[in-house]
C-alpha positions in Angstrom: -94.3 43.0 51.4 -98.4 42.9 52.5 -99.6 46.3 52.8 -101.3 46.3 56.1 -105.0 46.1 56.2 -107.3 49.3 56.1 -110.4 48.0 57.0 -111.2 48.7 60.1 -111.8 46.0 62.6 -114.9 46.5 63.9 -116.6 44.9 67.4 -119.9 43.9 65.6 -121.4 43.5 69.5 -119.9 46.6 71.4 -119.9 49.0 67.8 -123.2 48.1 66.0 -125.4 47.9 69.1 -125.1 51.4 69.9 -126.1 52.9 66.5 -129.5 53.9 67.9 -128.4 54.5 71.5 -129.6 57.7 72.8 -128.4 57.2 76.9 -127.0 59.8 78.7 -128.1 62.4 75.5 -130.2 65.7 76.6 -132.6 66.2 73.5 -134.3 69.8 73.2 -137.8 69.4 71.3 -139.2 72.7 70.1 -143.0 72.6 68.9 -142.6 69.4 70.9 -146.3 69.0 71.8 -147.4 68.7 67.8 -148.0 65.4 66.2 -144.6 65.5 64.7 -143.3 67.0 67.9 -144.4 64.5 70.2 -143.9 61.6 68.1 -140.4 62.2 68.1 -140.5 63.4 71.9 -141.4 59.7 72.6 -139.2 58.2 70.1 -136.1 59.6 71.7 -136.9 59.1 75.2 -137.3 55.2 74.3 -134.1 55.2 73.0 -132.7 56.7 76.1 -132.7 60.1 76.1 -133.8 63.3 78.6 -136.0 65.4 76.6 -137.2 68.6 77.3 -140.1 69.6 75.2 -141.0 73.6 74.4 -143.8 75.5 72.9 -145.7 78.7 73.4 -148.3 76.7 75.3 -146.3 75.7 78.7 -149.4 73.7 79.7 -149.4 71.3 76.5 -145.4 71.1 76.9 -145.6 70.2 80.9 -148.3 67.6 79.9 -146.8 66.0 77.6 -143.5 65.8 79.9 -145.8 64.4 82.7 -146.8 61.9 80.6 -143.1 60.8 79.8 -142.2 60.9 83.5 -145.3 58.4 84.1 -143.8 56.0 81.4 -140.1 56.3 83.2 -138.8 58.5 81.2 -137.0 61.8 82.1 -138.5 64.7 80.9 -139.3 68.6 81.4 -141.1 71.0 79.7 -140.4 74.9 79.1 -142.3 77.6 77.4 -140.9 79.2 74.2 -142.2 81.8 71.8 -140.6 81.1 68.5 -141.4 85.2 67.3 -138.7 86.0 70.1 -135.0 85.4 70.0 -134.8 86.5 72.9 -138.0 84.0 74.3 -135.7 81.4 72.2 -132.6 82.0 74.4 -133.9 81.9 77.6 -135.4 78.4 76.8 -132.2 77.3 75.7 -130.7 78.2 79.5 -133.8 76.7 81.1 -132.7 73.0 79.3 -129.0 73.9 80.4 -130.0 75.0 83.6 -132.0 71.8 83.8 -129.8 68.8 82.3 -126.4 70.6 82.3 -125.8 69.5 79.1 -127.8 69.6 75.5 -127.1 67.1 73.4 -129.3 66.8 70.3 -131.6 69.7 68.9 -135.1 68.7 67.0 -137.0 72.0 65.7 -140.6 71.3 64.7 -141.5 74.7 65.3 -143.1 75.7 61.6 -146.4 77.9 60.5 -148.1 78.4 57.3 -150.6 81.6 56.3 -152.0 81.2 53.4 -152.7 83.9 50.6 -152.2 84.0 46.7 -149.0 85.6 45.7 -151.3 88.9 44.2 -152.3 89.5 48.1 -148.7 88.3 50.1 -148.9 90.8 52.8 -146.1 92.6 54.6 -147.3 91.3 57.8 -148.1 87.4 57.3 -145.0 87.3 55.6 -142.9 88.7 57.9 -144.5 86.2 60.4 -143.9 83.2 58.7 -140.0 83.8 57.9 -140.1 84.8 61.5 -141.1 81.5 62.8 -139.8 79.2 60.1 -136.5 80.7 59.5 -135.2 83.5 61.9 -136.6 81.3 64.8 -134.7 78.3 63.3 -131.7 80.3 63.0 -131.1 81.8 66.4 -132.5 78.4 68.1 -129.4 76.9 66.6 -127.0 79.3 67.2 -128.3 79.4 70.8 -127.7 75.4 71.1 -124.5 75.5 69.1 -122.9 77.7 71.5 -123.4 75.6 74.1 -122.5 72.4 72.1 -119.1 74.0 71.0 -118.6 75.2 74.6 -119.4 71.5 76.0 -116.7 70.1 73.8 -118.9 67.0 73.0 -120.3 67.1 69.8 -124.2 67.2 68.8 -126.9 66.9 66.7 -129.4 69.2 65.4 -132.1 68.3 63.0 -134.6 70.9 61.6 -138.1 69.8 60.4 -139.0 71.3 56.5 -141.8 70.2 54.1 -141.5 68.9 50.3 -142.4 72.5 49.5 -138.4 73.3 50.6 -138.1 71.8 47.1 -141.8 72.1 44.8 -144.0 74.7 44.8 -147.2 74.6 44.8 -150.3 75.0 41.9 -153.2 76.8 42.8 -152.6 77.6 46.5 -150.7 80.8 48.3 -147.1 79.4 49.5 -145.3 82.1 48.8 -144.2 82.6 52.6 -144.0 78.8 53.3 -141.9 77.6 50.6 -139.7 80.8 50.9 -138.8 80.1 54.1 -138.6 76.1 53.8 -136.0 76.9 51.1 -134.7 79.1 53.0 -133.9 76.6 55.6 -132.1 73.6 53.7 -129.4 76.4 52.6 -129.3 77.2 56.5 -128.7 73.8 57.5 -126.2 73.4 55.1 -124.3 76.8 55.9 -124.5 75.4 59.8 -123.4 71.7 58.9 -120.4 73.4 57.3 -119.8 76.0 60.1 -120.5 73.8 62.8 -118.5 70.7 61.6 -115.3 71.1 63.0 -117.0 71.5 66.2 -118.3 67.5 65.4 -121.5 68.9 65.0 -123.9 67.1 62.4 -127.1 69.1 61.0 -129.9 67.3 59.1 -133.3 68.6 58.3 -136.4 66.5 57.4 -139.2 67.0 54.8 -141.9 65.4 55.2 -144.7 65.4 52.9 -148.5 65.8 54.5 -148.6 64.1 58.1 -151.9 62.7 60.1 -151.9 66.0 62.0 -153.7 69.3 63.7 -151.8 71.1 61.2 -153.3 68.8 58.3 -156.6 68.4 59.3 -157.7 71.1 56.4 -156.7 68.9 53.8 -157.4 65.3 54.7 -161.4 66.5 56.1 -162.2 67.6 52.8 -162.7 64.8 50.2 -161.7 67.1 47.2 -158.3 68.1 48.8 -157.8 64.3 50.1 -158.0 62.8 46.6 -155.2 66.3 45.7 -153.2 64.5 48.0 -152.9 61.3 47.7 -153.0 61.2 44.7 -149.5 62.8 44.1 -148.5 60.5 46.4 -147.0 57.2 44.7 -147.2 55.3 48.3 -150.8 56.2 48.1 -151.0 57.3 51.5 -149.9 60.7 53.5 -147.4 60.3 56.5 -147.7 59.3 60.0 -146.0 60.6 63.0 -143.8 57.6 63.5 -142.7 58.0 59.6 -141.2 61.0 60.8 -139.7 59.8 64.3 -137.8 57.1 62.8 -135.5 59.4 61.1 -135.2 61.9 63.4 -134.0 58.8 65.8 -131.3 58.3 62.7 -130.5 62.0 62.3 -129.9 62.0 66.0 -128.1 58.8 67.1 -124.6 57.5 66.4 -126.0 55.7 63.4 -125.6 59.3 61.3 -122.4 60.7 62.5 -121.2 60.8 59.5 -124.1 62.2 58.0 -124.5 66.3 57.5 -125.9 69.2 55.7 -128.5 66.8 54.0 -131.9 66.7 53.9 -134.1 63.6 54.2 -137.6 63.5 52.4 -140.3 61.5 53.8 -142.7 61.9 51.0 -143.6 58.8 49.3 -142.2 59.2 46.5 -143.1 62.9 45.6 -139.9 64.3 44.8 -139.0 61.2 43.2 -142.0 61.5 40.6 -142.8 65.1 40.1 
């Protein structure tokens, strides 16, 4: 007797044209006004989805929403400081209050103060893990309680750095790559936590991107050729590098993806 088939039968047309759809998703962007940030603030609304974009500079995050609007998207911004939980909450509700609903979560919130590990002090340390890892904590306990409550799913995807996995010669990362460790262990604990909720967590690590925050390095020529020349592409990352796979990380195309983290790097951890 033929065992029955168990491949599923798929509807190539209904099924496979949805893996990037992002329509009728609410998408909370913190740090959403950076050049990661807003890369990925366009990205999803293109693909369908009402984003609401947060930093500590309302101005910048309402500006950047305007400018969605005027492009026909739908989109809001909210002020957030990322040293309080309880600034962090509050922005969470505003979304909620807005949209009703929150979807998808993509933190770019992230700071770096750099001394050499002989002169870490108590105070720029505490700082940093404040921002890259307490604030990335309670953001997505904030959102997970209202995913969990919804009863829909969700996505949340947390931005990181190569230096979550390779230190770094000859410069003062102590704080940085602490707390960007510190954060893939997070995502897994949350992916694991947050799965039978059909939750999915991701993080992405990107290696130096055309950015504000990178402007130190790729100015000076002798910190340029540092960097690129680790870099097998030969090149450092753009923006749209980085939206591309937080559109993945966030769309139906990953549903079965979580607790992993993606590294945009060029090759990097690949070759070093």
């Amino acid at each position: 007797m033929d065992k029955p088939d168990i491949t599923p039968r798929i509807d190539f047309t209904a099924e496979l044209s949805g893996l990037f759809d992002l329509s009728g998703k609410t998408a909370y962007i913190t740090g959403g006004y950076g050049g990661i940030g807003e890369a990925c603030a366009w990205a999803l609304a293109q693909r369908g989805a009402k984003v609401a974009i947060s930093g500590r500079d309302l101005a910048k995050a309402q500006g950047l929403a305007a400018q969605l609007r005027e492009a026909g998207h739908e989109a809001f911004g909210v002020a957030m400081d990322a040293h309080q939980v309880s600034d962090i909450r509050a922005s969470v509700d505003a979304v909620c209050d807005q949209y009703k609903t929150l979807d998808i979560l993509v933190n770019c919130v992230g700071m770096q103060r750099e001394q050499a590990m002989l002169e870490v002090t108590e105070e720029v340390y505490d700082e940093v893990l404040a921002v890259n890892l307490k604030a990335a904590m309670f953001l997505a306990q904030a959102v997970a309680r209202r995913q969990v409550q919804a009863g829909r799913g969700g996505k949340q995807v947390h931005m990181l750095s190569v230096r979550a996995q390779l230190g770094m010669r000859g410069r003062g990362y102590s704080a940085y790559t602490s707390t960007k460790g510190g954060l893939v262990m997070l995502i897994r604990q949350h992916a694991s936590e947050l799965a039978p909720h059909g939750i999915c967590v991701n993080g992405i690590a990107p290696t130096v991107v055309r950015s504000e925050m990178a402007r130190h390095w790729l100015e000076n020529p002798v910190t340029r050729k540092q960097v690129l020349d680790r870099i097998p592409l030969g090149r450092v990352a753009d923006p749209k590098d980085i939206a591309g796979a937080a559109v993945y990380f966030c769309a139906p195309a990953s549903d079965f993806v979580t607790g992993q983290v993606l590294y945009i790097d060029g090759g990097i951890t690949a070759s070093q």
